[in-house]
C-alpha positions, 0 to 999 in steps of 0.5 A: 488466458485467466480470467481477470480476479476480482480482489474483494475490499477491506472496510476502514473509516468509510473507505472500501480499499481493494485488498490486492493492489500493484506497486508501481516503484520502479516502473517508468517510462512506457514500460511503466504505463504499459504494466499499469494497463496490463494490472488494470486488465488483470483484474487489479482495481487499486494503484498505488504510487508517490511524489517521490518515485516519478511515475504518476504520468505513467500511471495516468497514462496506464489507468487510461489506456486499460479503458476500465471506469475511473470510479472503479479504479482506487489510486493512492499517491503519497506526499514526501516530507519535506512538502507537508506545510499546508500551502506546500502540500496543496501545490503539491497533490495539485501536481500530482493531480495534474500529472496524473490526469485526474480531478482527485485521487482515492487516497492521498498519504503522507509518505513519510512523517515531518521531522520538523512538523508535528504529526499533528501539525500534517494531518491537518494539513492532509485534512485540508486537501480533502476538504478541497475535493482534491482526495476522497480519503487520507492516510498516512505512511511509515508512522510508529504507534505514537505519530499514530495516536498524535495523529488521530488525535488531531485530525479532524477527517477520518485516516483509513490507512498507515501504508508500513513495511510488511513481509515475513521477516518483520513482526509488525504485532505492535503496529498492528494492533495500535491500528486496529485499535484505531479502525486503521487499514494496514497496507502492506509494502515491500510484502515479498521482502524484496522477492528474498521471502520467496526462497526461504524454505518454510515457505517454500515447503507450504507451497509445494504442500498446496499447490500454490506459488511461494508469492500466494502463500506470502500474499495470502498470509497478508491477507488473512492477518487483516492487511491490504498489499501492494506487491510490484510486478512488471509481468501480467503472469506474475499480476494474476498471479499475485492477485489470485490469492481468494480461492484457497486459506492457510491453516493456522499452523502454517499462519503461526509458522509463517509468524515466526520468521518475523523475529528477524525483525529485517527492515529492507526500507531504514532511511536515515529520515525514517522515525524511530520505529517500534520495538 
């Protein structure tokens, strides 16, 4: 068996965030638990999950059943919109707290942006729970460049990640550079577009060229574009897989080709409540 992968950490406003981390939509149940065990086992230090996919007993039960120290463990849930009012929120992370078996939480989002609170008007409330001990960090998800800025603006604890859409066939360019000018984690979901980024041929030409699987060539564009990502798997040969991204680069010709795809601009994730992205 390989050896477990650490993943180092990416640094953002006090937060040191594991730069590979498993996604756990979709997995329920006692497979679900088992495959957060199998992750943790890997070598996986960062969890992420949500309110809204139903799964944090599962991911409790799996972070405890793998046996590994809960401080070196980074869980992340996220809080859906219609819960950001500051008492809904609060009852609301005290229930996944509960469901998760755990005193607080590494990073606690807002999964996605109120369409009837202001930006400004959640991360306070956000802010609030941290206050109350019941997360360490907060952030937030799906947000555009101008809930972004409104924001930082009005927050009064630093937010370290905007959890968004990423893969090859999006150009997130925008986004990210409002984030760096921010000091903000870029986590990247949805990195493998859904798996479909596996087949294209330019990605499958860099991997055949360097000995890597199509997934580690994806993931190790993520990497080297300064993001954090959140790939799921269900598979312990595909987690190791995945997480085995540090040993080897991608040069810069094949970074600005794997850029290229991005005019696309395909959203896999568009909800009728998403906001108005960014062009």
């Amino acid at each position: 068996m390989m050896s477990p992968v650490a993943a180092p950490s990416i640094a953002s406003q006090g937060a040191l965030i594991p730069a590979v981390g498993l996604g756990t939509y979709g997995l329920t149940g006692e497979a679900g638990a088992g495959a957060v065990a199998a992750a943790i086992e890997a070598g996986y230090r960062h969890i992420d999950t949500a309110i809204s996919y139903g799964n944090e007993v599962e991911v409790g039960e799996g972070i405890r059943k793998a046996g590994v120290a809960r401080d070196d463990i980074f869980v992340t849930t996220k809080i859906p919109s219609d819960e950001l009012e500051e008492s809904a929120l609060l009852r609301a992370v005290e229930g996944s707290l509960s469901r998760l078996r755990l005193d607080r939480v590494d990073l606690l989002l807002i999964h996605w942006p109120s369409r009837s609170l202001s930006a400004a008007e959640t991360i306070r409330a956000l802010g609030a729970a941290k206050r109350r001990g019941l997360t360490r960090h907060i952030g937030v998800s799906n947000y555009t460049v101008s809930l972004l800025d409104e924001a930082v603006a009005a927050s009064d604890e630093p937010i370290v990640a905007n959890q968004c859409e990423h893969h090859p066939y999006l150009d997130q360019t925008t986004l990210r550079a409002a984030m760096a000018r921010h000091g903000i984690a870029f986590v990247s979901y949805c990195p493998l577009g859904h798996a479909e980024a596996l087949d294209e041929p330019l990605v499958q030409d860099i991997a055949t060229r360097i000995g890597r699987a199509p997934a580690q060539v994806i993931l190790r564009w993520q990497f080297q574009k300064g993001c954090v990502t959140i790939p799921k798997s269900s598979r312990p040969v595909r987690m190791r897989q995945n997480l085995d991204i540090f040993g080897f680069s991608l040069d810069d010709s094949d970074m600005a080709a794997l850029d290229g795809l991005g005019v696309e601009g395909r959203r896999i994730c568009d909800p009728p409540f998403a906001p108005e992205w960014d062009r």
